[in-house]
SEKOL-914717 format. One line per field, with one value per residue (C-alpha): residue in one letter; x, y, z. Coordinates in nm, 4 decimals, padded with zeros to 6 digits. Example, Ala and Ser with C-alpha at 12.3 -4.5 7.8 and 13.67 -1.06 7.14 Angstrom:
2
resn <- (a;s)
X <- (01.2300;01.3670)
Y <- (-00.4500;-00.1060)
Z <- (00.7800;00.7140)
***
This chain:
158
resn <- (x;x;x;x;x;x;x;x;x;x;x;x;x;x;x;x;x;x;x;x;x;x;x;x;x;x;x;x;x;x;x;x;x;x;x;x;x;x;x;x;x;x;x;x;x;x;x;x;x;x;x;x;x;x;x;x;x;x;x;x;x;x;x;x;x;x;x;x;x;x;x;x;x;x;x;x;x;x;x;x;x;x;x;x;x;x;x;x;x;x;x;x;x;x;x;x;x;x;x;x;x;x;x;x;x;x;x;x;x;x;x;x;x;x;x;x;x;x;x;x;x;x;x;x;x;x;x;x;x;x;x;x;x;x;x;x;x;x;x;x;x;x;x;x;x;x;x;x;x;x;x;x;x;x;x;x;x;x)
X <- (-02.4173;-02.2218;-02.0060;-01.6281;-01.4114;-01.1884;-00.8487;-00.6987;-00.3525;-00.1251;00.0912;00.4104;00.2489;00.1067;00.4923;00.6294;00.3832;00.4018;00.7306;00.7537;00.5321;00.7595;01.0469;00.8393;00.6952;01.0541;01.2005;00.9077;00.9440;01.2850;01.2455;00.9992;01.2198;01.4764;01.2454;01.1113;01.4649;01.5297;01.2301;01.3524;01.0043;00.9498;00.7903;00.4568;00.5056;00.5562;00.3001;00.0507;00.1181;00.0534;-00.2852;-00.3721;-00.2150;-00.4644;-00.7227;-00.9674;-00.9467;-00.8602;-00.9077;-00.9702;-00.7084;-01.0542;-01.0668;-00.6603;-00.6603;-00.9055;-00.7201;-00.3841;-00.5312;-00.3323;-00.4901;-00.6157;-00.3242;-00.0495;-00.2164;-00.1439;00.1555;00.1982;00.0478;00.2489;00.5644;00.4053;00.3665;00.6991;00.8426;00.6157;00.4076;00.0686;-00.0748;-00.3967;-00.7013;-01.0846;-01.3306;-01.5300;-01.8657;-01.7863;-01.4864;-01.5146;-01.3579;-00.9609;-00.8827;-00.5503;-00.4601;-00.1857;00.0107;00.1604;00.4584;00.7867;00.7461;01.0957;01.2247;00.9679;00.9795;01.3505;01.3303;01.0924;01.2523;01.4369;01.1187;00.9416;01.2886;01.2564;00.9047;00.8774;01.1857;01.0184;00.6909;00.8373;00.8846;00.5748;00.2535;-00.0330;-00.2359;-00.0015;-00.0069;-00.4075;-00.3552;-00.0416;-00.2623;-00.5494;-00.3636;-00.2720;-00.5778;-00.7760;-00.4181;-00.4638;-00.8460;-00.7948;-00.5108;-00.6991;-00.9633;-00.7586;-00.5259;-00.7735;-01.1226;-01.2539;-01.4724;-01.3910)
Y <- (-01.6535;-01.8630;-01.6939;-01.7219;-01.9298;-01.7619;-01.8820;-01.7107;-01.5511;-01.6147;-01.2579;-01.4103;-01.5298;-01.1518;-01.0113;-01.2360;-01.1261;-00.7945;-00.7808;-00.9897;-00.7221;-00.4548;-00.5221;-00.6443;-00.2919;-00.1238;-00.3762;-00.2957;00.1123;00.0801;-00.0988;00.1066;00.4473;00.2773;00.2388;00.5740;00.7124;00.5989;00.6765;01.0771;01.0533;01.0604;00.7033;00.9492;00.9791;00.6895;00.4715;00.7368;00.6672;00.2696;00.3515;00.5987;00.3985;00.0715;00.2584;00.2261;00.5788;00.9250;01.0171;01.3282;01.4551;01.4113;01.0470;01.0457;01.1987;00.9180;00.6414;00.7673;00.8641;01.2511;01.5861;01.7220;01.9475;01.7127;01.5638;01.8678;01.8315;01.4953;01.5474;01.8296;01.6079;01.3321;01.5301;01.7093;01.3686;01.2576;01.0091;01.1788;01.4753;01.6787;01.6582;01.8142;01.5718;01.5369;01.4936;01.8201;02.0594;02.2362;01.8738;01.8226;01.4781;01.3164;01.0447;00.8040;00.7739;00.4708;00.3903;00.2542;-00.1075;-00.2045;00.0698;-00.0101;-00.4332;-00.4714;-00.2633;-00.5043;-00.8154;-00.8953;-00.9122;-01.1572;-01.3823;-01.3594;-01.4121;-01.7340;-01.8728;-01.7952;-01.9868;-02.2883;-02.3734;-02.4046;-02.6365;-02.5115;-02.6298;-02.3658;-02.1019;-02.1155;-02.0439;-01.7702;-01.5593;-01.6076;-01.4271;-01.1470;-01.0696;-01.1041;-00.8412;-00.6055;-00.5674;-00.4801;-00.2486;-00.0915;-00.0216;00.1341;00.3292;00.4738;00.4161;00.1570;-00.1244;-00.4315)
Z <- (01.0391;01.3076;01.5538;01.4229;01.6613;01.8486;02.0796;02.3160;02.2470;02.5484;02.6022;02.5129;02.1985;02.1202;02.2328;01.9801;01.6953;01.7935;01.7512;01.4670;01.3227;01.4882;01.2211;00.9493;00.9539;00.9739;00.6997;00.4785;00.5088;00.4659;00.1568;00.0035;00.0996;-00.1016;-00.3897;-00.3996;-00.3369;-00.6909;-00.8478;-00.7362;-00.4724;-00.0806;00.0630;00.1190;-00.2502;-00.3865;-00.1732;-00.2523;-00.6261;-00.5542;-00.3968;-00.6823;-00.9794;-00.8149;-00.8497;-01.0792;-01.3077;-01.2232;-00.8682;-00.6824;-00.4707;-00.2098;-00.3392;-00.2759;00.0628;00.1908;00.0135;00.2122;00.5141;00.4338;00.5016;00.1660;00.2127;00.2336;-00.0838;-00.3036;-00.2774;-00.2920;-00.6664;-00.7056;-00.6548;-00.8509;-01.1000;-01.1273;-01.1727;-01.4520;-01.2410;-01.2943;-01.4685;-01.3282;-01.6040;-01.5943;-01.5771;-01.9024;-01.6651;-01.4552;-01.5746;-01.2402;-01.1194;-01.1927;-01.1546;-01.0794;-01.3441;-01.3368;-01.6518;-01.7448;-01.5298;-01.7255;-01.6516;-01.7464;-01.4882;-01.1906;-01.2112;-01.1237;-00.7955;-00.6700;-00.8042;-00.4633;-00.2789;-00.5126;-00.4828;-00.1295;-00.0785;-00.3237;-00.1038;00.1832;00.0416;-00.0786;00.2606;00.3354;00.2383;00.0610;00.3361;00.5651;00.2482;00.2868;00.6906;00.5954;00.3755;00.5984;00.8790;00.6267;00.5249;00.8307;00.9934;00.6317;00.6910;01.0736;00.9876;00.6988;00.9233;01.1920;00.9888;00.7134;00.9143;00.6444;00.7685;00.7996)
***
């Protein structure tokens, strides 16, 4: 396989990025605090419920801890919450009953979709701004920043 091309990134051009990413980051925490505020959960809570409810099936609060990045510890009671507030429920698994696994239940769509209504409104304004051609190069630069970051923060590979 070819060697991808690379450029080099002048500092200014990496301050303004960085910083860029700075507030994108704060914006986006914010956001989601507000969200989970009114769902009656912690941010910790409520982004561990979006890893778990992508998920494909029941995890184990293992399976959870690595998906998060959280001690094992920290994810008890993250499930604990979750499932004080009707979010999840703890079930054996039907291949080993020594195993409880951590199901999402279905989440009240009607509820959930209007909290995140703003940021669809924002982000299609943001896009329609732009050319597909610069879309293609937009998403490229996400993905290629979500892999990195993925990698870094939960020690996936790339």
């Amino acid at each position: 396989m070819p060697e991808e091309k690379r450029y080099p990134v002048p500092g200014d051009v990496l301050a303004r990025f960085a910083e860029i990413g700075r507030e994108s980051s704060t914006l986006a925490v914010l956001r989601h605090a507000q969200i989970a505020e009114k769902l009656g959960l912690s941010a910790t809570d409520h982004k561990a419920l979006d890893l778990a409810a992508r998920a494909e099936g029941p995890l184990t609060a293992g399976e959870i801890a690595k998906l998060t990045g959280l001690s094992t510890g920290a994810v008890t009671g993250v499930i604990d919450r979750l499932e004080r507030a009707g979010f999840v429920r703890r079930v054996r698994d039907v291949r080993d009953r020594r195993k409880v696994l951590v199901e999402v239940l279905p989440l009240d769509e009607e509820k959930i979709a209007p909290l995140f209504e703003s940021a669809l409104v924002i982000t299609e304004k943001v896009l329609e701004k732009f050319s597909p051609a610069e879309r293609d190069a937009i998403e490229r630069y996400q993905n290629e920043l979500l892999d990195l970051l993925r990698a870094d923060v939960l020690g996936d590979n790339p």
